[in-house]
C-alpha positions in Angstrom: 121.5 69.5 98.8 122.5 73.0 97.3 119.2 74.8 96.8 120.7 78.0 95.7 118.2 80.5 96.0 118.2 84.3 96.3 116.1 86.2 98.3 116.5 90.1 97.8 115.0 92.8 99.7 114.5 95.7 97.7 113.7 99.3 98.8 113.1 102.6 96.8 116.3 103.2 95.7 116.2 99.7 93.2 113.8 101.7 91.1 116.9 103.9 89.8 119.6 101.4 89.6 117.8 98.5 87.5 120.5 98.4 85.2 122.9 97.3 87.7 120.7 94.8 89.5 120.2 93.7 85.9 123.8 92.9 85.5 124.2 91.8 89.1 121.2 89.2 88.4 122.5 87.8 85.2 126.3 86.7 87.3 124.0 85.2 90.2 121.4 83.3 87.2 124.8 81.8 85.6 125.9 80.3 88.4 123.2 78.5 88.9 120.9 80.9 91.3 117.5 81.6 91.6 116.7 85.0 92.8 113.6 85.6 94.5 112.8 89.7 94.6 110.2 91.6 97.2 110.0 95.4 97.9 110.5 95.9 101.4 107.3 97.1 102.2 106.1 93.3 101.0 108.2 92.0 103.9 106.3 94.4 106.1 102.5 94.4 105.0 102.3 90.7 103.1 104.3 88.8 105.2 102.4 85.4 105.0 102.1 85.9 100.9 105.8 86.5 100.8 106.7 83.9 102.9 104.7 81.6 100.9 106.3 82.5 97.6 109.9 81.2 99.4 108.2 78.3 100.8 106.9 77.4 96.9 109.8 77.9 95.1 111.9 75.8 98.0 109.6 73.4 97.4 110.1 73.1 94.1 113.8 73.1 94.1 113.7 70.7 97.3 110.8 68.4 97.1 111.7 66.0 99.9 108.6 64.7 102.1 110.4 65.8 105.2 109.9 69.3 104.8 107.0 70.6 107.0 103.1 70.6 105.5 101.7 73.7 103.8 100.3 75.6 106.1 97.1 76.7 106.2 96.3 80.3 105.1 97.5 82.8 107.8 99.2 80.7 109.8 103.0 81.2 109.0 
């Protein structure tokens, strides 16, 4: 199964081009994408959190019992 998710790392420079991400994000949402945004510094300094957030969102796209528990705060 397709899950068709997006996962963008952003740094400083996304702060002046919002209008093309914009447009960029509206051809990915109409084919059917989900896009999942962090700054890069999230990646860094939040790891866990962010990690979480993909997890979720996979979960709800994909909710087959075979994926793996929800791990426990601070473990991933």
């Amino acid at each position: 199964m397709e899950v068709k998710l997006v996962i963008e790392l952003d740094g400083g420079q996304h702060q002046e081009q919002t209008a093309h991400d914009g447009h960029r994000d509206a051809l990915i949402s109409a084919k059917g994408y989900r896009i999942l945004r962090f700054w890069n510094n999230q990646v860094f300094e939040e790891t866990n959190a962010v990690l979480e957030v993909i997890l979720n969102e996979l979960r709800a796209r994909c909710p087959y019992p075979d994926l793996p528990p929800q791990a426990e705060e601070g473990t991933l």
